[in-house]
VOLUMTI-704465 format. One record per residue (C-alpha): residue in one letter; y, x, z. Coordinates in steps of 0.1 Angstrom, whole numbers, plus 5000, padded with zeros to 4 digits. Example, Ala and Ser with C-alpha at 12.3 -4.5 7.8 and 13.67 -1.06 7.14 Angstrom:
% VOLUMTI-704465
A495551235078
S498951375071
END
This chain:
% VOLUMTI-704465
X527645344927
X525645394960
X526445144981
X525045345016
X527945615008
X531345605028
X534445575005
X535045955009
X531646005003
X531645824967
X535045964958
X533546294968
X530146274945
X532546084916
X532746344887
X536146124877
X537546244903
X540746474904
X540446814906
X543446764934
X542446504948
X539046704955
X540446984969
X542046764991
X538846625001
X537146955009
X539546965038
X537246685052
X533646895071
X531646545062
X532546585027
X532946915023
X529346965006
X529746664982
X533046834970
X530647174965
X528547024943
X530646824922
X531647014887
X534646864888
X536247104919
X538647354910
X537547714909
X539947734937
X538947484954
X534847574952
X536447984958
X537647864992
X534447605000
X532347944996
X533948145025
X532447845046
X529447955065
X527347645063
X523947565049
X524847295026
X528247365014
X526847704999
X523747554989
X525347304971
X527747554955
X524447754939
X523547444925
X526647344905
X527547514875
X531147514874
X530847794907
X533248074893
X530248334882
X531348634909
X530648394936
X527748224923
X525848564919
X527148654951
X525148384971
X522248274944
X520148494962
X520348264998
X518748004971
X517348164942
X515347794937
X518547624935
X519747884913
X516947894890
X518047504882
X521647514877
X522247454842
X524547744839
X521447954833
X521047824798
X524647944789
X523848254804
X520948334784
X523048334751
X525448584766
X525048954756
X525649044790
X524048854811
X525648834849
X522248864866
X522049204852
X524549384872
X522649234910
X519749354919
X519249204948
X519748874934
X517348924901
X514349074929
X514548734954
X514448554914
X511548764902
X509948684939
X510348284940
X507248094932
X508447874911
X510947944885
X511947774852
X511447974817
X514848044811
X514948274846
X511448414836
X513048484803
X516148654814
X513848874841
X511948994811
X514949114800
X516349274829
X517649674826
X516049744860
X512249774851
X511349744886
X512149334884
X510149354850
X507649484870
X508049224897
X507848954867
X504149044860
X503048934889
X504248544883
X502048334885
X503448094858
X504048384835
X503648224795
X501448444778
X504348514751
X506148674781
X503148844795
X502748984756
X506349124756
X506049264791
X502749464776
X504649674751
X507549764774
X509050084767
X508850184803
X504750264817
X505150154853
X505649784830
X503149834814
X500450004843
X501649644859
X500249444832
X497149654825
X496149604864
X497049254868
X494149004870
X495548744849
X496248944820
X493948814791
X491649054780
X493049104745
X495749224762
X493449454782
X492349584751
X495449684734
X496449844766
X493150024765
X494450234737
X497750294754
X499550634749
X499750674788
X496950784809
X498450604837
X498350264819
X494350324811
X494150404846
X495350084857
X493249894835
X490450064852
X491649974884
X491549624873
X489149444893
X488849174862
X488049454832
X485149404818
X482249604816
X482849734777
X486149844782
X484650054812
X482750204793
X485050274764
X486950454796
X484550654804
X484350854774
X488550864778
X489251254769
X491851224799
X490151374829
X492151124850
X491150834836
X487350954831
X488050964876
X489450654874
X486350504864
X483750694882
X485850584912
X485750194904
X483549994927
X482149774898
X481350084876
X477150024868
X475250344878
X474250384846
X477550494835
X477550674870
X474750874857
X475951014826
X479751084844
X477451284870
X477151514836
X480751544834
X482351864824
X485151844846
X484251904884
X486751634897
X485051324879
X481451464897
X483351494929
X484351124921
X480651004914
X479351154948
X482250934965
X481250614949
X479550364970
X476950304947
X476250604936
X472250654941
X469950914958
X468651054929
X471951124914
X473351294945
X470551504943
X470951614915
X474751734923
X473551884954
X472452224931
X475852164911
X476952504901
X480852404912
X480952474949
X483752184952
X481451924940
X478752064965
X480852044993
X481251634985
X477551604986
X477451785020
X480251545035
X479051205015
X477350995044
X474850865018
X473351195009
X469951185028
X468951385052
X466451615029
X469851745014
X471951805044
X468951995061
X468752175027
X472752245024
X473252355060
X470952665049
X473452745018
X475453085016
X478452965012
X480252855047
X482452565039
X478952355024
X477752405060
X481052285073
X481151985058
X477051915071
X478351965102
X481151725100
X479051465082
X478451175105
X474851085089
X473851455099
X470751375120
X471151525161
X468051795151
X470051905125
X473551935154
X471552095179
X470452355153
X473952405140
X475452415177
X473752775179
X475152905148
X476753255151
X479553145129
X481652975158
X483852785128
X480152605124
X480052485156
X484152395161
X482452115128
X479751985149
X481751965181
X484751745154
X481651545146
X482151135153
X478651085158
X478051395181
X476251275211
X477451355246
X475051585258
X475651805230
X479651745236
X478851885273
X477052155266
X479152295236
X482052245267
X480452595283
X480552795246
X482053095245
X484353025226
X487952905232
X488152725193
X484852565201
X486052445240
X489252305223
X487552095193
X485751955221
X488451865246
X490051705210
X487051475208
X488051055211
X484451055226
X484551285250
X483751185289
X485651195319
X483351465332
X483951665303
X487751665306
X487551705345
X485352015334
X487552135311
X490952055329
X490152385347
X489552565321
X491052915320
X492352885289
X495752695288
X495352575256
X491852405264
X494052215296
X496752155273
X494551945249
X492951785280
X496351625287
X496851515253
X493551345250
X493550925248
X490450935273
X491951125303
X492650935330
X495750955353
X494151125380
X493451455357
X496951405347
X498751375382
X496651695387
X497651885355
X501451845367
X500552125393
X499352345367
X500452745365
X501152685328
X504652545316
X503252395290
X500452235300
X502952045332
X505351915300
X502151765283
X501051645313
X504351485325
X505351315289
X501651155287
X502050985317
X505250885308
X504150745276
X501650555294
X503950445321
X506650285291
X503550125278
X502449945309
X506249825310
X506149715274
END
């Protein structure tokens, strides 16, 4: 008997105590809690301790496991830790239907605490909802034997979990390897900790999807780069020009690719050098020179040159270009063109000169993309409310607003 504890306090705790003798205690806010916790209380009486709303009454109701089973599901989830220890969970487990089942709610904030006992790891891995099987992977304290069962779920999103999880073990990796699903190889490719063999088992995959997979993997060697550059479906070449490591030689190579699709990659890949970019903006078919005008590696020579194109769709690319300098932004502001004069007032670079230029444009869909322009200040703005245009007023008026509700935030 502790000898620090009140009277109440020690008849409270005492398991030999009354069930009605209890309840009469939990009448008492100091020993309310103690009452809560003892397995002794009444299902009335713990019923009517968990309409309290305090801390320790209902934390000490999710540890005891004489809490009628409604109620304890109900609130387990405000401690899932505390849950995760009460003894009841062992009777649980040898029921057919377990009452974690049927909440949700309760079995994710389970699958999400950092520290759980077996027995809740083992009824997770049994859960209907495959989402908190799912969830499970992810544990940190996940037995293998678990981790095993979890690998040849019937449902793939369990399986895609275990395949790209980093602590999987890589027999495990293996087996998955070999799995029925394309999305499970895929996520063993994703897999930052696959090893290099099972890459390249993957990479002769006769799923186009998982052949992509690989080329798009950041530890892929370029030697297995090279021979996907071969592939025979144009998606897993597009995929090698877009990986980071993917060499010079190689992208030269797909530069003369006879599918246009994988072309137009090389022309928009910033590591294609400029040899090939001044080579593709010469090619026949528009959208390759497009893309070289969008490319942000595309030297300035190469802008200027494709600022004079006749094809004004050219030039709307090189005036969307990031890396366009100004004085090419200002003189593409006088072209001809209306398309051309509005990629330019879209620009995030452009300068206040530029929109002041084009603010008085004639064309009121030039003025109206002045006003919706980051850059433009609030003295083009004030100004814009005067315009002839309808439109162009609106713009103007809800911009500054915006700005003004900003300041106040």
């Amino acid at each position: 008997m502790n000898k620090n504890l009140s009277p109440l306090e020690q008849e409270a705790i005492n398991e030999d105590t009354s069930p009605q003798r209890l309840e009469e205690l939990a009448n008492i806010p100091e020993v309310a809690h103690l009452v809560a916790a003892n397995v002794n209380s009444s299902p009335q009486t713990l019923t009517k301790l968990a309409k309290y709303d305090n801390y320790d009454i209902i934390k000490a109701l999710v540890t005891n496991p004489s809490t009628p089973t409604g109620i304890l599901v109900n609130i387990g989830g405000i401690f899932p830790q505390e849950l995760a220890n009460n003894p009841i969970i062992d009777f649980w487990l040898l029921e057919d239907s377990n009452p974690l089942f049927y909440n949700n709610k309760l079995m994710e904030k389970l699958a999400e605490t950092s520290k759980n006992p077996i027995e809740i790891l083992k009824i997770l891995a049994q859960s209907p909802n495959y989402y908190i099987r799912c969830l499970l992977v992810n544990k940190q304290n996940l037995p293998i034997n678990l981790l095993e069962k979890l690998a040849n779920d019937f449902h793939k999103q369990v399986r895609c979990s275990v395949a790209v999880n980093e602590n999987t073990p890589i027999h495990l990796l293996e087996k998955l390897a070999n799995d029925s699903d394309k999305e499970v190889r895929c996520s063993i490719v994703r897999n930052k900790k696959t090893p290099l063999n099972l890459l390249e088992k993957l990479a002769t995959d006769p799923n186009n999807d998982v052949r992509y997979s690989v080329v798009r993997n950041e530890k892929t060697p370029i030697n297995l780069l090279e021979k996907l550059a071969t592939d025979p479906n144009n998606d897993v070449r597009c995929g090698v020009v877009r990986n980071e490591k993917t060499p010079v030689n190689i992208l030269e190579k797909l530069a003369f690719d006879l599918d246009k699709k994988v072309v137009y990659n090389v022309a928009s890949d910033e590591k294609t050098p400029v040899n090939i970019l001044e080579m593709l903006a010469s090619d026949v078919d528009e959208k390759v020179v497009y893309n070289v005008a969008r490319n942000g590696k595309t030297p300035v020579s190469l802008l200027e040159k494709l600022a004079t194109n006749t094809d004004n769709n050219v030039v709307c690319n090189v005036a969307r270009n990031e890396k366009i300098p100004i004085n090419l932004l200002e003189k593409l502001a006088a072209h001809a063109d209306e398309s051309v004069r509005c990629c330019v007032a879209r620009h995030h670079n452009i300068s206040i000169d530029i929109l002041e230029r084009l603010s008085v444009d004639h064309s009121q869909k030039i003025r109206k993309r002045v006003a919706i322009n980051q850059n433009t200040p609030i003295s083009i703005l004030e100004r814009l409310l005067n315009d002839p245009n309808d439109t162009v007023r609106l713009t103007a008026r809800e911009k500054l607003k915006s700005l003004e509700n900003n300041l106040d935030e």
